[in-house]
N, C-alpha and C positions, 0 to 999 in steps of 0.2 A: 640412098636412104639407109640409116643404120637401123638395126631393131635391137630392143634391147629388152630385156624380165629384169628388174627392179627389187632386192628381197634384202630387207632391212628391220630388224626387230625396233628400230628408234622410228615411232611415226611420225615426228617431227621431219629428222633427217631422211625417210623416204618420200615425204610429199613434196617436200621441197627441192628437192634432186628430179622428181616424176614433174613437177613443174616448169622446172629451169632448164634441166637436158633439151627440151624440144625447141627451146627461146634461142639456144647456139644454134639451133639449124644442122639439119640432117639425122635427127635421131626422132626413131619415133617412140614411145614408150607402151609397150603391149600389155604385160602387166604389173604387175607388185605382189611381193608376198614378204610377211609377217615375221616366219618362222624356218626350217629349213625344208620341215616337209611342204609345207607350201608353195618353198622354192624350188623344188624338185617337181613337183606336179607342174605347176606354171610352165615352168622349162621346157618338159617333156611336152606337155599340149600345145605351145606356143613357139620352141621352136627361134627362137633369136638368134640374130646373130651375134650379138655379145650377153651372156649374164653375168649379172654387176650384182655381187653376195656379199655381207656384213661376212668378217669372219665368225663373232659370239653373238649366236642368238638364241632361242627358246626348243627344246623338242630333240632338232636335230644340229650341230653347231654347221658353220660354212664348210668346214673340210667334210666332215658325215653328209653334206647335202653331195658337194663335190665328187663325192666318191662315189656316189649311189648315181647321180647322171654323167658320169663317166663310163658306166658300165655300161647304161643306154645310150647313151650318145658323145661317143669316143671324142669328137672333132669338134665339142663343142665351146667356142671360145670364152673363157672365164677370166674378167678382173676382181681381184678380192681388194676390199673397203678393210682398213681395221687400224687399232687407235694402235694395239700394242702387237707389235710385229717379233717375238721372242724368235731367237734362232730355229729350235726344233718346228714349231708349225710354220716357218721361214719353207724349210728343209721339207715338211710332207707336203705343205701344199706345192713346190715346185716338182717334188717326185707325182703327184697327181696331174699333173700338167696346164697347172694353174698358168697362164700366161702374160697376169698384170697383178701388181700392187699398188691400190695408190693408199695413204692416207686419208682418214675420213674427214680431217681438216683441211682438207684440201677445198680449194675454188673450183665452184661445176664449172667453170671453162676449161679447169684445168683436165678434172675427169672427164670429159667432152673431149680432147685431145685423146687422152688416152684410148678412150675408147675407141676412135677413128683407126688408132692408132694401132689395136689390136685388131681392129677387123679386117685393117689389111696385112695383117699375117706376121706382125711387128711383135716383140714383147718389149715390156716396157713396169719397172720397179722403182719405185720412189725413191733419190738417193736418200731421205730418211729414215727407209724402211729399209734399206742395204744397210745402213750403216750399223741398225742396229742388230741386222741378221747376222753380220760379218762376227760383230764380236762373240767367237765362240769358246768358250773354256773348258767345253764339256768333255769330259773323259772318258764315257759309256759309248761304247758302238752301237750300230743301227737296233739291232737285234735287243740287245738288253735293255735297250727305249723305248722297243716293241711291249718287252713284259711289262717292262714298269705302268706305259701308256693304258695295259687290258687290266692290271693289279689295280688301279686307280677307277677304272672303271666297275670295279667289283667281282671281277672273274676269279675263278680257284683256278688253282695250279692244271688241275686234269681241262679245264676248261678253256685256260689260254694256248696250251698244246693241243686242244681240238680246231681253234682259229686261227692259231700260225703254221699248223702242218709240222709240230714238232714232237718227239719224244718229251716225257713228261721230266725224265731226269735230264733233257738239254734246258726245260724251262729252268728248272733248280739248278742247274751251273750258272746260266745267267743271271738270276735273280742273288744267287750266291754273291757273284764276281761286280754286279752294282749296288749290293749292300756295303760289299769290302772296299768300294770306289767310293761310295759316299760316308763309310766309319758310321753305319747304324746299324741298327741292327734287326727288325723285319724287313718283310718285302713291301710293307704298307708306309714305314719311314722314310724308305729308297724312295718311293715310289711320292711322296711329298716332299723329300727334299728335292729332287729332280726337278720337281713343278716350283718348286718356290727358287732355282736358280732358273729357271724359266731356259732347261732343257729340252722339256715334252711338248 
């Protein structure tokens, strides 16, 4: 018997996923949540062995949940659900140790597969969701998609060098060196065109 946390901002597509997962046999469904921080609580009290996360949802997104029960619970096996799979959150969720993507168009048989599929210690990525990760154009290194990623989020310069562990004039070479990469000119422009080539 597989266990599984259920967190899905579409209540449509979580009841019906919490319905149908258990009808293939061998899953049982512990809880459900809403948003991310609910996904995170769930987790932690419940304890699955696969959680199955929307990557965009309300509060906290699927990588922010991610990332916060990875600290608690290093081992713990995760497939992410998501419509639009852009390279960059491709690229963090497998640095966080994300270990499935499926399509949220996908058939519960199919996610029933995967799931089995990840709790015996398998990883397993939609080739429609590779294919769109693969295509990468991006010309910003890890780091400078760091800034752009905390600039987006609203942080000041002295602020994003207190969260990435960095000198305040390394933030400003960076943010320099991906303004001069994307031909704009703040760090707020960078930082939107990045997201609108669906780097970040």
């Amino acid at each position: 018997m597989t266990t599984v946390v259920l967190a899905d901002d579409e209540v449509l597509l979580r009841k019906a996923l919490a319905a149908l997962l258990p009808l293939e046999g061998g899953i049982t469904v512990l809880a459900e949540a809403e948003d991310g921080e609910q996904a995170v609580a769930a987790t932690l009290r419940h304890r699955p062995d696969v959680l199955v996360i929307d990557l965009e949802m309300p509060t906290v997104d699927g990588l922010g949940a991610v990332a916060q029960i990875r600290r608690a619970r290093p081992g713990q096996v995760i497939l992410m659900l998501t419509r639009h799979a852009r390279p960059g959150v491709l690229r963090q969720a497998l640095k966080l140790g994300v270990q499935g993507f499926v399509s949220k168009a996908a058939e519960p048989e199919h996610i029933t597969a995967v799931i089995r599929t990840l709790h015996a210690g398998k990883r397993w990525i939609d080739p429609d969701v590779s294919a769109l990760a693969v295509v990468d154009d991006c010309p910003l290194t890890e780091r400078e998609l760091d800034v752009l990623r905390a600039t987006r989020e609203g942080y000041s310069v002295a602020e994003i060098a207190g969260r990435l562990h960095l000198a305040e004039g390394t933030v400003r070479n960076y943010l320099s060196n991906a303004m001069r990469k994307t031909q704009t000119r703040t760090r707020h422009e960078a930082a939107r065109y990045a997201h609108e080539h669906d780097w970040l």
